[in-house]
C-alpha positions in Angstrom: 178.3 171.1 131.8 178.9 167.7 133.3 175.5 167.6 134.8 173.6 168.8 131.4 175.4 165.9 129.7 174.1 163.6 132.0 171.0 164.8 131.7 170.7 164.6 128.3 171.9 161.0 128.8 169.1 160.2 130.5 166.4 161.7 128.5 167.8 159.9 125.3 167.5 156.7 127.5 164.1 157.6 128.0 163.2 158.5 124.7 164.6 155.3 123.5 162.4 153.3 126.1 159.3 155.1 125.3 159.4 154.8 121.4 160.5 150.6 122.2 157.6 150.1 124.4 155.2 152.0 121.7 156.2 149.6 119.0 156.3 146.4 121.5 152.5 147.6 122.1 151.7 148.2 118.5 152.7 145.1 116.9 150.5 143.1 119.7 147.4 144.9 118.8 144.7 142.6 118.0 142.6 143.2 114.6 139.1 143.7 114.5 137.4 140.9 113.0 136.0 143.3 110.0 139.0 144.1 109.2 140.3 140.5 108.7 137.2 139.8 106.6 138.2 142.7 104.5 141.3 142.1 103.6 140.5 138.3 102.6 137.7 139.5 100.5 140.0 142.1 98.9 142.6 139.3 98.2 140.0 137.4 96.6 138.8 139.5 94.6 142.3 140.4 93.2 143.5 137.2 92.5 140.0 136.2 90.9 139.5 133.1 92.9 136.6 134.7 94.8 133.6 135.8 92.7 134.7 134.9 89.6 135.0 131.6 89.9 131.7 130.8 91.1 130.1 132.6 88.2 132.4 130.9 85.7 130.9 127.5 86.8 127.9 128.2 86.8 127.4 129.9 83.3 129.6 126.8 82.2 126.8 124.5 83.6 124.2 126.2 82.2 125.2 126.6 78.7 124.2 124.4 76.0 127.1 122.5 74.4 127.4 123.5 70.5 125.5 121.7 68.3 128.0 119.2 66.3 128.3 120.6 62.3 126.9 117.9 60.2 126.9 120.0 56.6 129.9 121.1 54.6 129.8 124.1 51.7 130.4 123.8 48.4 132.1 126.5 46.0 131.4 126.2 42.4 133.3 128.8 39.9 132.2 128.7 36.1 134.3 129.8 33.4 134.3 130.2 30.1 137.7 130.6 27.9 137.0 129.8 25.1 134.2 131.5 24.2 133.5 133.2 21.0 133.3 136.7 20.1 129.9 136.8 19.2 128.5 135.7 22.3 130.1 138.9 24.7 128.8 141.2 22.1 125.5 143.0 21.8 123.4 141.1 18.6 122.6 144.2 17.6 119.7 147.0 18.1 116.3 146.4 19.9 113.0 147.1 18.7 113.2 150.1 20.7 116.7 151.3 19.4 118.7 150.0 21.9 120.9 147.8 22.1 120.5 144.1 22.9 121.9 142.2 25.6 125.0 140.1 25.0 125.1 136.5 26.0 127.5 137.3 28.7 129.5 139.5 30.5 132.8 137.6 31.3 135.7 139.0 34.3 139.0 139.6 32.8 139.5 136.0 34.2 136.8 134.3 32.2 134.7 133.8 35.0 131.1 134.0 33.8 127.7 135.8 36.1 124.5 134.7 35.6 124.9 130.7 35.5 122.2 128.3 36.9 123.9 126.0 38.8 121.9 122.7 40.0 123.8 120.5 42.7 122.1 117.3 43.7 121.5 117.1 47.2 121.5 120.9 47.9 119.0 122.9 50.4 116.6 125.0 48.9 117.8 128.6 47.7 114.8 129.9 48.6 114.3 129.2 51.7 112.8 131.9 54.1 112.0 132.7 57.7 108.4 134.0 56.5 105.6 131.7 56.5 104.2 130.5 53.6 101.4 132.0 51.8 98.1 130.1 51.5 98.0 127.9 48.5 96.6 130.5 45.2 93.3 129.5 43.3 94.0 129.2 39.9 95.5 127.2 36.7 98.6 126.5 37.1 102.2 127.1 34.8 101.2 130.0 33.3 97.6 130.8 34.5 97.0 134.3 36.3 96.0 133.6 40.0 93.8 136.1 41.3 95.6 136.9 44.9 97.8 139.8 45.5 101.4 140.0 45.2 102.9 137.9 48.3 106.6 138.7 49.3 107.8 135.2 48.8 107.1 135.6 44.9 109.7 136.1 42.7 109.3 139.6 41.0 110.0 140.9 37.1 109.4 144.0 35.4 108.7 144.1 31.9 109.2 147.2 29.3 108.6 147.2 25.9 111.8 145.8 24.8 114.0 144.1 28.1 112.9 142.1 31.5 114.7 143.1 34.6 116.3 140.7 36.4 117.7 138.7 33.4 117.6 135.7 35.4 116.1 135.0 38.7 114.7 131.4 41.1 111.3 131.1 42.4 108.0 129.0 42.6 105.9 131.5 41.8 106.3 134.7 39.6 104.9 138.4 39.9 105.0 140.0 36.5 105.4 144.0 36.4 104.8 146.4 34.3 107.1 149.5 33.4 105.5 150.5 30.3 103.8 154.0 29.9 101.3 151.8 27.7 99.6 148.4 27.2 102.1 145.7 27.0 101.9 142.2 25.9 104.1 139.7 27.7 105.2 136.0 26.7 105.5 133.3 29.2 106.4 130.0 27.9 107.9 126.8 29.6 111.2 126.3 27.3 113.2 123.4 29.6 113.1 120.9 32.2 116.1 122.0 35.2 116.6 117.9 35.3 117.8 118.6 31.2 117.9 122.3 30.7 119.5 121.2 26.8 116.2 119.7 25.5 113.6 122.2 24.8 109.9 121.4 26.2 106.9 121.7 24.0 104.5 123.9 25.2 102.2 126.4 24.1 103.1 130.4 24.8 100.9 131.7 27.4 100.7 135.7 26.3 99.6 138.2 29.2 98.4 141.9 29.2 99.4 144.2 31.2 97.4 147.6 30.7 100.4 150.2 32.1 102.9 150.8 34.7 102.2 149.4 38.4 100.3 146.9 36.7 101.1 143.5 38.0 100.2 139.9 37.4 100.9 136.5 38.9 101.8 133.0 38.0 102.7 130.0 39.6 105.1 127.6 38.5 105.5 124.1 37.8 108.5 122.6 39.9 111.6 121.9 38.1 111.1 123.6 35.2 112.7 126.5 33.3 110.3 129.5 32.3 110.8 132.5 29.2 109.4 135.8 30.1 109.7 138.4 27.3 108.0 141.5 25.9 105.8 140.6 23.0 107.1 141.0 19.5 110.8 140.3 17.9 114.1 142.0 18.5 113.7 142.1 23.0 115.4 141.0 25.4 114.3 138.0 27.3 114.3 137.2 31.3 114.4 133.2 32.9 112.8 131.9 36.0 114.0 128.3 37.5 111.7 126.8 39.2 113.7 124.4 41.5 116.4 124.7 43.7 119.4 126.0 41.9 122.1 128.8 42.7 123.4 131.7 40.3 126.8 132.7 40.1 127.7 136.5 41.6 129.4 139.0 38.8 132.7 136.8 39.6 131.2 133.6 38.0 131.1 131.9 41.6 127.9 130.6 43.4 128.4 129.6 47.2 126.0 126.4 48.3 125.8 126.5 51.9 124.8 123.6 54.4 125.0 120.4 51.7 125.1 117.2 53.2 128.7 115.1 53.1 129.2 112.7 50.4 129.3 113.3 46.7 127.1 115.1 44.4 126.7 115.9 41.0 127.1 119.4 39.3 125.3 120.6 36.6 125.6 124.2 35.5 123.4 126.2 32.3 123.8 129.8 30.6 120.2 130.3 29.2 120.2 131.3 25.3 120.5 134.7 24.7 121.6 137.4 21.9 120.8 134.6 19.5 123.8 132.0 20.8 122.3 129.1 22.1 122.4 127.2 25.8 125.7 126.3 26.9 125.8 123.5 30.1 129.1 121.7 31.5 128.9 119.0 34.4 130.9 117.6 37.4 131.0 116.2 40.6 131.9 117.4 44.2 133.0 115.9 47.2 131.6 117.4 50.6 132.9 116.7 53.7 131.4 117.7 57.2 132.9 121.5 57.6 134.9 121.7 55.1 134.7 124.1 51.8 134.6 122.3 48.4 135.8 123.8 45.5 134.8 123.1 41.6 135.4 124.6 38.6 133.3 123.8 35.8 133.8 125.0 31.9 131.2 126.0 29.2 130.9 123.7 26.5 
C-alpha cells in the first residue's frame, strides 16, 4: 500500500506539471496576423467608429445646406354672427321647382365657406407645375375662343336652373353644359376684385350651348369679377375671380401660403346671392418670416 501511495504521488506531480507547462505554452502562442486584423475590424465596426464614420462625413459634405425660409403664412377665418335669417335660407323655388340656393351656409360657429378673400402681396392661387397654354385667338372678357379646353382653365357646368361650382378662381373659363337641351347662358362682368362693392357697367354677353358635353371657352380680364348663370329669372348664379384671391374651406378659413414678411391688407367678399346683397369686411395682417398669422375678419 505504501508503494501505490507513492506512486500515485508521483503521477499527480506529473499531471500537475504537464497541465502547467500546457498553459505556460498556450498563453505564449503568437496570433496570426489575420486574426489581429479581425478582431480590430470587428471592434470597429461595433463601436461605429469604423465605417460609419467615414460615410457620415462624407454625406455631410455633400449635402446642400437648407435653403433659409424667407416667407411666412397667413390664416384668415371669416365669420359672420350677426347675420340675418333671410340670408341662410333658401329665397324660395327655382324655375325648375327646386329650391334656390341660400346666401350661405354658416358652421355652428358662424364661420362662413365660400368667401373671396384678397390679400395684398400674396402668390398666385393658381399657380401650376404645367406649362402654360399658348396664348387663345379671340375677343377677349367674354368672347368664345376657338381652342379646345386646356387643363389650366377654370371649369363650370351649367343646367337649366343652377352653376356648379358656386364660386371658383381662374384666368380663363370653360363653360359646360349639363342640359338634355339647348341652353342659354349669361356671362357678365359685375365687379372689379380691387372694389368688389361697386358694380361694373357692362353689357351681358349670352352664350348657347346646344346640349350636354357641349362646352365653350372665355378668357378673362385680370382683376375682375365675372356672373355666370342660366338664362332666364328664378336660377341660381356661379362667380369667377379673375385675380389672385383664396376661398375659404366649409369651416370659413382660407390658408395663404408663402406671403412675404411685412404687413398687408385684407380684404374679404360674399358674392350676392338668394336676393341679399354683397357683404365685404377688411383688415390687416402682419407676417413674419415662418411664422403663422392669424385674422379674423367679420361680415358687415
Amino acid at each position: 500500500m505504501g508503494i501505490n501511495r507513492g506512486l500515485s504521488r508521483v503521477t499527480l506531480v506529473v499531471r500537475s506539471a504537464l497541465l502547467i507547462a500546457l498553459v505556460a505554452c498556450s498563453s505564449n502562442k503568437p496570433k496570426h496576423i489575420e486574426d489581429a486584423g479581425h478582431g480590430a475590424g470587428t471592434a470597429s465596426g461595433s463601436s461605429g467608429t469604423g465605417s460609419s464614420v467615414g460615410s457620415s462625413s462624407g454625406s455631410s459634405t455633400d449635402a446642400a445646406p437648407p435653403a433659409a425660409q424667407t416667407t411666412g403664412d397667413v390664416q384668415i377665418r371669416v365669420e359672420w354672427p350677426t347675420m340675418p335669417l333671410s340670408a341662410r335660407v333658401s329665397p324660395g323655388a327655382s324655375a325648375c321647382g327646386t329650391p334656390l340656393v341660400a346666401q350661405v351656409a354658416p358652421t355652428t360657429t358662424w364661420g362662413i365657406p365660400d368667401v373671396v378673400v384678397f390679400v395684398d402681396g400674396a402668390p398666385s392661387s393658381n399657380a401650376s407645375s404645367a406649362p402654360a397654354p399658348a396664348p387663345p385667338t379671340g375677343s377677349r372678357a367674354g368672347g368664345t375662343v376657338p381652342r379646345r379646353v386646356d387643363a389650366t382653365d377654370t371649369r363650370v357646368v351649367v343646367d337649366r336652373c343652377t352653376v356648379m361650382p358656386r364660386i371658383a378662381i381662374g384666368s380663363s373659363l370653360a363653360i359646360a353644359s349639363a342640359a338634355t337641351q339647348p341652353l342659354k347662358v349669361s356671362f357678365v362682368k359685375r365687379f372689379a376684385s380691387i372694389d368688389p362693392t361697386r358694380l361694373q357697367k357692362a353689357a351681358m354677353i349670352p352664350f348657347a350651348l346646344p346640349i350636354a358635353g357641349h362646352e365653350v371657352v372665355t378668357v378673362l380680364d385680370d382683376d375682375f369679377i365675372y356672373r355666370v348663370a342660366p338664362d332666364g329669372k328664378d336660377v341660381d348664379d356661379g362667380w369667377i375671380v379673375a385675380a389672385t384671391s383664396f376661398i375659404t374651406d366649409p369651416t370659413g378659413v382660407a390658408l395663404i401660403k408663402d406671403v412675404p414678411p411685412g404687413k398687408h391688407a385684407v380684404h374679404v367678399w360674399l358674392p350676392p346671392r338668394g336676393g341679399q346683397p354683397a357683404r365685404s369686411a377688411k383688415g390687416e395682417v402682419t407676417v413674419e418670416v415662418g411664422d403663422l398669422a392669424d385674422l379674423t375678419l367679420t361680415l358687415q
